[in-house]
C-alpha positions as CSV (number, residue, x, y, z in Angstrom):
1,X,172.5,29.5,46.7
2,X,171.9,29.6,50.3
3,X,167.8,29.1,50.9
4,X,165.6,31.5,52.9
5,X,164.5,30.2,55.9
6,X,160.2,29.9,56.0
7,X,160.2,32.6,59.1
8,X,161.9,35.1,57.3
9,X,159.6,34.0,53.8
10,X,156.2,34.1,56.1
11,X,157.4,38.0,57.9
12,X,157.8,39.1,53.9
13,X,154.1,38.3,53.1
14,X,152.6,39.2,56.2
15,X,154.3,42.6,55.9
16,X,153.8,42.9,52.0
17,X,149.8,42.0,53.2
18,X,150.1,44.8,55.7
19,X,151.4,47.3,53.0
20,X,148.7,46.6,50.4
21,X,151.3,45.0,48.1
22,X,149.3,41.5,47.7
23,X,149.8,38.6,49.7
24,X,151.7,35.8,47.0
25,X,154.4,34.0,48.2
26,X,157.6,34.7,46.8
27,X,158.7,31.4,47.0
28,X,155.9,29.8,45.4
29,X,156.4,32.1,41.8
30,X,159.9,30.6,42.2
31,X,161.1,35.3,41.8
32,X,163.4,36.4,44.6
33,X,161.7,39.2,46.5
34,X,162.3,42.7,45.3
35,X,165.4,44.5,47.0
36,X,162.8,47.0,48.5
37,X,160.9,44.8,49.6
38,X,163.7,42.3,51.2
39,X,163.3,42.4,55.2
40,X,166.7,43.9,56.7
41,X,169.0,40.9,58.2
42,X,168.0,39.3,61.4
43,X,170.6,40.9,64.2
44,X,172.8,38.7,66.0
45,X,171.8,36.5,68.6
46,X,168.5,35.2,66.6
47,X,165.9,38.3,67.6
48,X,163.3,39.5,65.5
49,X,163.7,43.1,64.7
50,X,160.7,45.1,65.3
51,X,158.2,45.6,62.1
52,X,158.3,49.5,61.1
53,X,155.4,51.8,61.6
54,X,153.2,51.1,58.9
55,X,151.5,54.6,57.2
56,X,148.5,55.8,58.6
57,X,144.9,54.9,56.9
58,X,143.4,57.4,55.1
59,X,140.2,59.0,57.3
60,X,137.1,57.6,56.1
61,X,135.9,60.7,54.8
62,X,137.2,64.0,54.8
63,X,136.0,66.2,57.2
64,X,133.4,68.7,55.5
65,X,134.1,72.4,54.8
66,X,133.3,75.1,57.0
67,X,129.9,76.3,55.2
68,X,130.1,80.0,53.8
69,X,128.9,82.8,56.3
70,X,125.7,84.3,54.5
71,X,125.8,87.8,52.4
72,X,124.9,90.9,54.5
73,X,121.8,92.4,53.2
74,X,122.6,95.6,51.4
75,X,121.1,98.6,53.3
76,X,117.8,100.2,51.7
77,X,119.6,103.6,51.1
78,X,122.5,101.7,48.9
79,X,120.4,99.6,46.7
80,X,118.1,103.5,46.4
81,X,121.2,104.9,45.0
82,X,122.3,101.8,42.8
83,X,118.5,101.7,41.4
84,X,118.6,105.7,40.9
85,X,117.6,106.9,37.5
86,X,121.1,108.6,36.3
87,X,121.3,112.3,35.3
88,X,120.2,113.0,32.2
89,X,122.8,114.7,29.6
90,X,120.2,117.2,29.1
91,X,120.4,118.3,32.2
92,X,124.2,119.4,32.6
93,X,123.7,122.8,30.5
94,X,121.0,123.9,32.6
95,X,123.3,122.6,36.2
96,X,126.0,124.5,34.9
97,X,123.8,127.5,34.2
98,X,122.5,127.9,38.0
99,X,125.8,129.3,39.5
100,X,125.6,132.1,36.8
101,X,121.9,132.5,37.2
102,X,122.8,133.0,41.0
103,X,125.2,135.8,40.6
104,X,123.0,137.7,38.1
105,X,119.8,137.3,40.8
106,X,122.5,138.2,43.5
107,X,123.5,141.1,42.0
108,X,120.0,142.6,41.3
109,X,118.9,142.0,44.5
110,X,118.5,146.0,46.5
111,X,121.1,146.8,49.1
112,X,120.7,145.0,52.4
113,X,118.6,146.8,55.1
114,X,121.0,149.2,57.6
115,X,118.7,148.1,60.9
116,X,117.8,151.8,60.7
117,X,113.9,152.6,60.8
118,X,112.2,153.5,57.5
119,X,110.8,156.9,57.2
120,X,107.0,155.9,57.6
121,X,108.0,153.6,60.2
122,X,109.5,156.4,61.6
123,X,106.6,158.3,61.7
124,X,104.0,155.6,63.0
125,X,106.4,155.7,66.1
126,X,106.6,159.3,66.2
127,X,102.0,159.6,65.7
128,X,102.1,156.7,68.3
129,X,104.4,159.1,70.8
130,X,102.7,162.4,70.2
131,X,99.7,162.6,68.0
132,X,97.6,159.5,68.7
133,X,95.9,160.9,71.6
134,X,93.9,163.3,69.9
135,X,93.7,162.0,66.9
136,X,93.0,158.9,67.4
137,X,95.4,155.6,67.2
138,X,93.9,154.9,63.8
139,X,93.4,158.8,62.9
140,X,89.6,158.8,63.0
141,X,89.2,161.7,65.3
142,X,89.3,162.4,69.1
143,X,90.2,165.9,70.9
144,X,91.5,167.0,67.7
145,X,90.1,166.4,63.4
146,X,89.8,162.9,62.1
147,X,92.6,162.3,59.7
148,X,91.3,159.1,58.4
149,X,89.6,158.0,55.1
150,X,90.9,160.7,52.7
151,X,90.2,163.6,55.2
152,X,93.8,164.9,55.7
153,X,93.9,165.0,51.9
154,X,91.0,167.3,51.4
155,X,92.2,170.0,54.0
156,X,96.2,170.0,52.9
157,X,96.2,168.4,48.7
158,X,100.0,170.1,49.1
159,X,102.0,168.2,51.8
160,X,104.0,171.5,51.6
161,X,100.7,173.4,53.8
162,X,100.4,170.2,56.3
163,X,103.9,170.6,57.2
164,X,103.3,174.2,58.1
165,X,100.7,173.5,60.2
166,X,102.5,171.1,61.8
167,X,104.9,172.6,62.9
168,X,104.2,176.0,64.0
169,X,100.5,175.1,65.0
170,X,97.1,177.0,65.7
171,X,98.5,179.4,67.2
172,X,101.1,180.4,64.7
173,X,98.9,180.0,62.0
174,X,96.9,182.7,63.3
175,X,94.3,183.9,66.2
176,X,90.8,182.1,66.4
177,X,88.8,182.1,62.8
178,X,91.8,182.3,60.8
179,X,91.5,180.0,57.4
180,X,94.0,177.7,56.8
181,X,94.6,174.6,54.2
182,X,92.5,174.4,51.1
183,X,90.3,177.0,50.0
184,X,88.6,175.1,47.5
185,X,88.5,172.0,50.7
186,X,84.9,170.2,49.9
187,X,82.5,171.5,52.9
188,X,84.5,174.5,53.2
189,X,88.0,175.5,54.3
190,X,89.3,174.8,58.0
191,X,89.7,177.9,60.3
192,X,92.1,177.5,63.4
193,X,89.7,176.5,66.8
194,X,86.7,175.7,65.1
195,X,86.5,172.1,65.8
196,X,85.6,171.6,69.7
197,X,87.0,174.9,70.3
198,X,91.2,173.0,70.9
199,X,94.0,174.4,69.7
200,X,96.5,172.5,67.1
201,X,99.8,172.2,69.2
202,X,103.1,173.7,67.3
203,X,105.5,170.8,67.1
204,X,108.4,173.3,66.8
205,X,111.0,172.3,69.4
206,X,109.4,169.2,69.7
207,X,110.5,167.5,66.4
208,X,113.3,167.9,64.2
209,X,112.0,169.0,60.4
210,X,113.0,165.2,59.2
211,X,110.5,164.0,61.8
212,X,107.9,166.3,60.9
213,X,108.0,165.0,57.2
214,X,108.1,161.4,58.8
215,X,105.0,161.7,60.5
216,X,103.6,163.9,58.3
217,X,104.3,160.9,55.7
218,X,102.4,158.6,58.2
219,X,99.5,160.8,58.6
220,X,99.1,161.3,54.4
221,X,99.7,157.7,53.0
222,X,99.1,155.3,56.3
223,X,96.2,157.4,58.1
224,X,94.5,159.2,55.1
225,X,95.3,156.7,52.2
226,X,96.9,158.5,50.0
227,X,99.5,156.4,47.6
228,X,102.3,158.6,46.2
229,X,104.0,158.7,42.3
230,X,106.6,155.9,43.1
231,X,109.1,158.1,41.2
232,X,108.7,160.2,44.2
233,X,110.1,157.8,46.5
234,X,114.0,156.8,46.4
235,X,116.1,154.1,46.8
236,X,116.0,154.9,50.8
237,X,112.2,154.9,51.0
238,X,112.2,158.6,51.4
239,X,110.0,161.1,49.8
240,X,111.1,163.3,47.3
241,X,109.9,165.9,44.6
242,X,108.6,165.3,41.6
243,X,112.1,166.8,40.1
244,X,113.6,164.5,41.8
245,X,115.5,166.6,44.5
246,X,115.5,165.8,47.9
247,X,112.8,167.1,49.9
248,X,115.5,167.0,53.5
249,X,119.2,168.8,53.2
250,X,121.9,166.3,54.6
251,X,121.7,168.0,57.8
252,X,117.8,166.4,58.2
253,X,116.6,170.2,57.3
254,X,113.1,170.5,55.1
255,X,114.4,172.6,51.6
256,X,112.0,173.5,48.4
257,X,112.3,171.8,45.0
258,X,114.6,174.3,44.4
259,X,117.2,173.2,47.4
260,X,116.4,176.7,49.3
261,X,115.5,176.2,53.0
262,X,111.9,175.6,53.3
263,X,111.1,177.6,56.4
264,X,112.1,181.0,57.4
265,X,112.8,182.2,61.1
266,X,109.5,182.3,61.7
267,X,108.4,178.4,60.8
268,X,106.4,180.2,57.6
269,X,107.0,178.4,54.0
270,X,109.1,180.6,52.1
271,X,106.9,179.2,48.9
272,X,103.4,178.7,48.7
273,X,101.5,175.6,48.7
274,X,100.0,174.8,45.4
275,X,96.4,174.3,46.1
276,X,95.3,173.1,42.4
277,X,98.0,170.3,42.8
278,X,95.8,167.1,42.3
279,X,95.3,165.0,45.5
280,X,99.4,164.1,46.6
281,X,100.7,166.7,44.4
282,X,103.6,168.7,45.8
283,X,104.9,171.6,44.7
């Protein structure tokens, strides 16, 4: 068997050494180096062929993990919600109720207002207009009677006479001394142009008959107090009789409880007032 030369025996341990693989000498053990390990035959011409690239050393340590970006704090609002006392069960029947309880409120509720004026306001416009500056902006007298504190009540107990008076005035109720209103009136009944001597102007021509009752109104409930039977007011706000028919036609024209018209040609009643009536009472 041909022997190894000592070069090619010295390379073997030198590169076994290099590789980790221990540094014996082959020839000393008397084995024949592995086949894997055998060095490749030397090329012609005697040179040494170049040792491979050994395998690079592990790092010394392994380089440390990125460290994990922190948790975001959760917002105040979010942990409010997660912390939130839940809906009790006993709750849901009376939730589920509400929409129901809102139609039956909605639908009890009184028509919506039209914009339009109602008929005392009406009439606090029309006293403001035309009647305030004799009687006073609060009705407690001027140029012409005080209407305030229950006074307006005690001459006319019947709105039926104060809208006569109204409307065709002093003069058409009769010349100078002539009794009008109550008889029975506490301190005696009114007579036209006793008081300072000045005429009551007729509002004939100057009002329509639904005007006159809305400032009559005005001058009753606002100015003298009086509080009517609220079953003699309707849905509109308007006065009626105690029958319950409308004290104004369709056409805004003053009628009697029985629907006849309630002034003749001349701007008289065409029924009398009903002077016993209690205080408000109309006939």
């Amino acid at each position: 068997m041909t022997e190894v030369p000592e070069h090619l025996l010295k390379r073997s341990r030198d590169r076994r050494a290099a590789l980790g693989l221990g540094g014996g000498d082959a020839g000393d053990s008397g084995d024949a180096a592995p086949a894997a390990a055998a060095p490749a035959e030397e090329p012609a011409g005697g040179a040494v062929a170049p040792a491979a690239p050994t395998a690079a050393a592990p790092q010394a340590a392994a380089t440390p993990a990125t460290s994990a970006a922190p948790e975001k704090p959760v917002p105040p609002y979010v942990k409010a919600a997660l912390t939130r006392k839940k809906i009790p069960l006993w709750v849901m029947p009376v939730l589920i109720f509400i929409p129901v309880w809102a139609i039956i409120y909605v639908g009890g509720l009184s028509k919506a207002a039209t914009g339009e004026p109602t008929q005392l306001e009406e009439g606090a416009t029309i006293f403001a207009a035309q009647c305030a500056s004799c009687h006073g902006s609060t009705g407690g007298g001027g140029v012409g009677r005080p209407m305030s504190d229950g006074a307006m009540i005690e001459t006319f107990p019947d709105i039926l006479g104060q809208l006569e008076f109204v409307w065709v005035g002093s003069d058409g109720t009769g010349p100078k001394g002539t009794p009008y209103g109550n008889p029975d009136r506490p301190g005696g009944q009114h007579t036209t142009l006793s008081f300072n001597g000045n005429p009551m102007p007729a509002f004939e021509g100057s009002l329509t008959q639904a005007e006159l009752l809305a400032v009559v109104r005005y001058e009753r409930e606002v100015l003298s107090g009086l509080t009517p039977e609220p079953s003699q007011i309707n849905a509109e706000g308007q006065l009626i009789y105690p029958n319950g028919n409308p004290m104004l036609d369709s056409a805004g024209n003053l009628l009697t409880p029985d629907g006849e018209p309630l002034f003749d040609s001349d701007g008289k009643l065409t029924i009398q007032p009903n002077w016993t009536d209690p205080v408000g009472g109309v006939s």
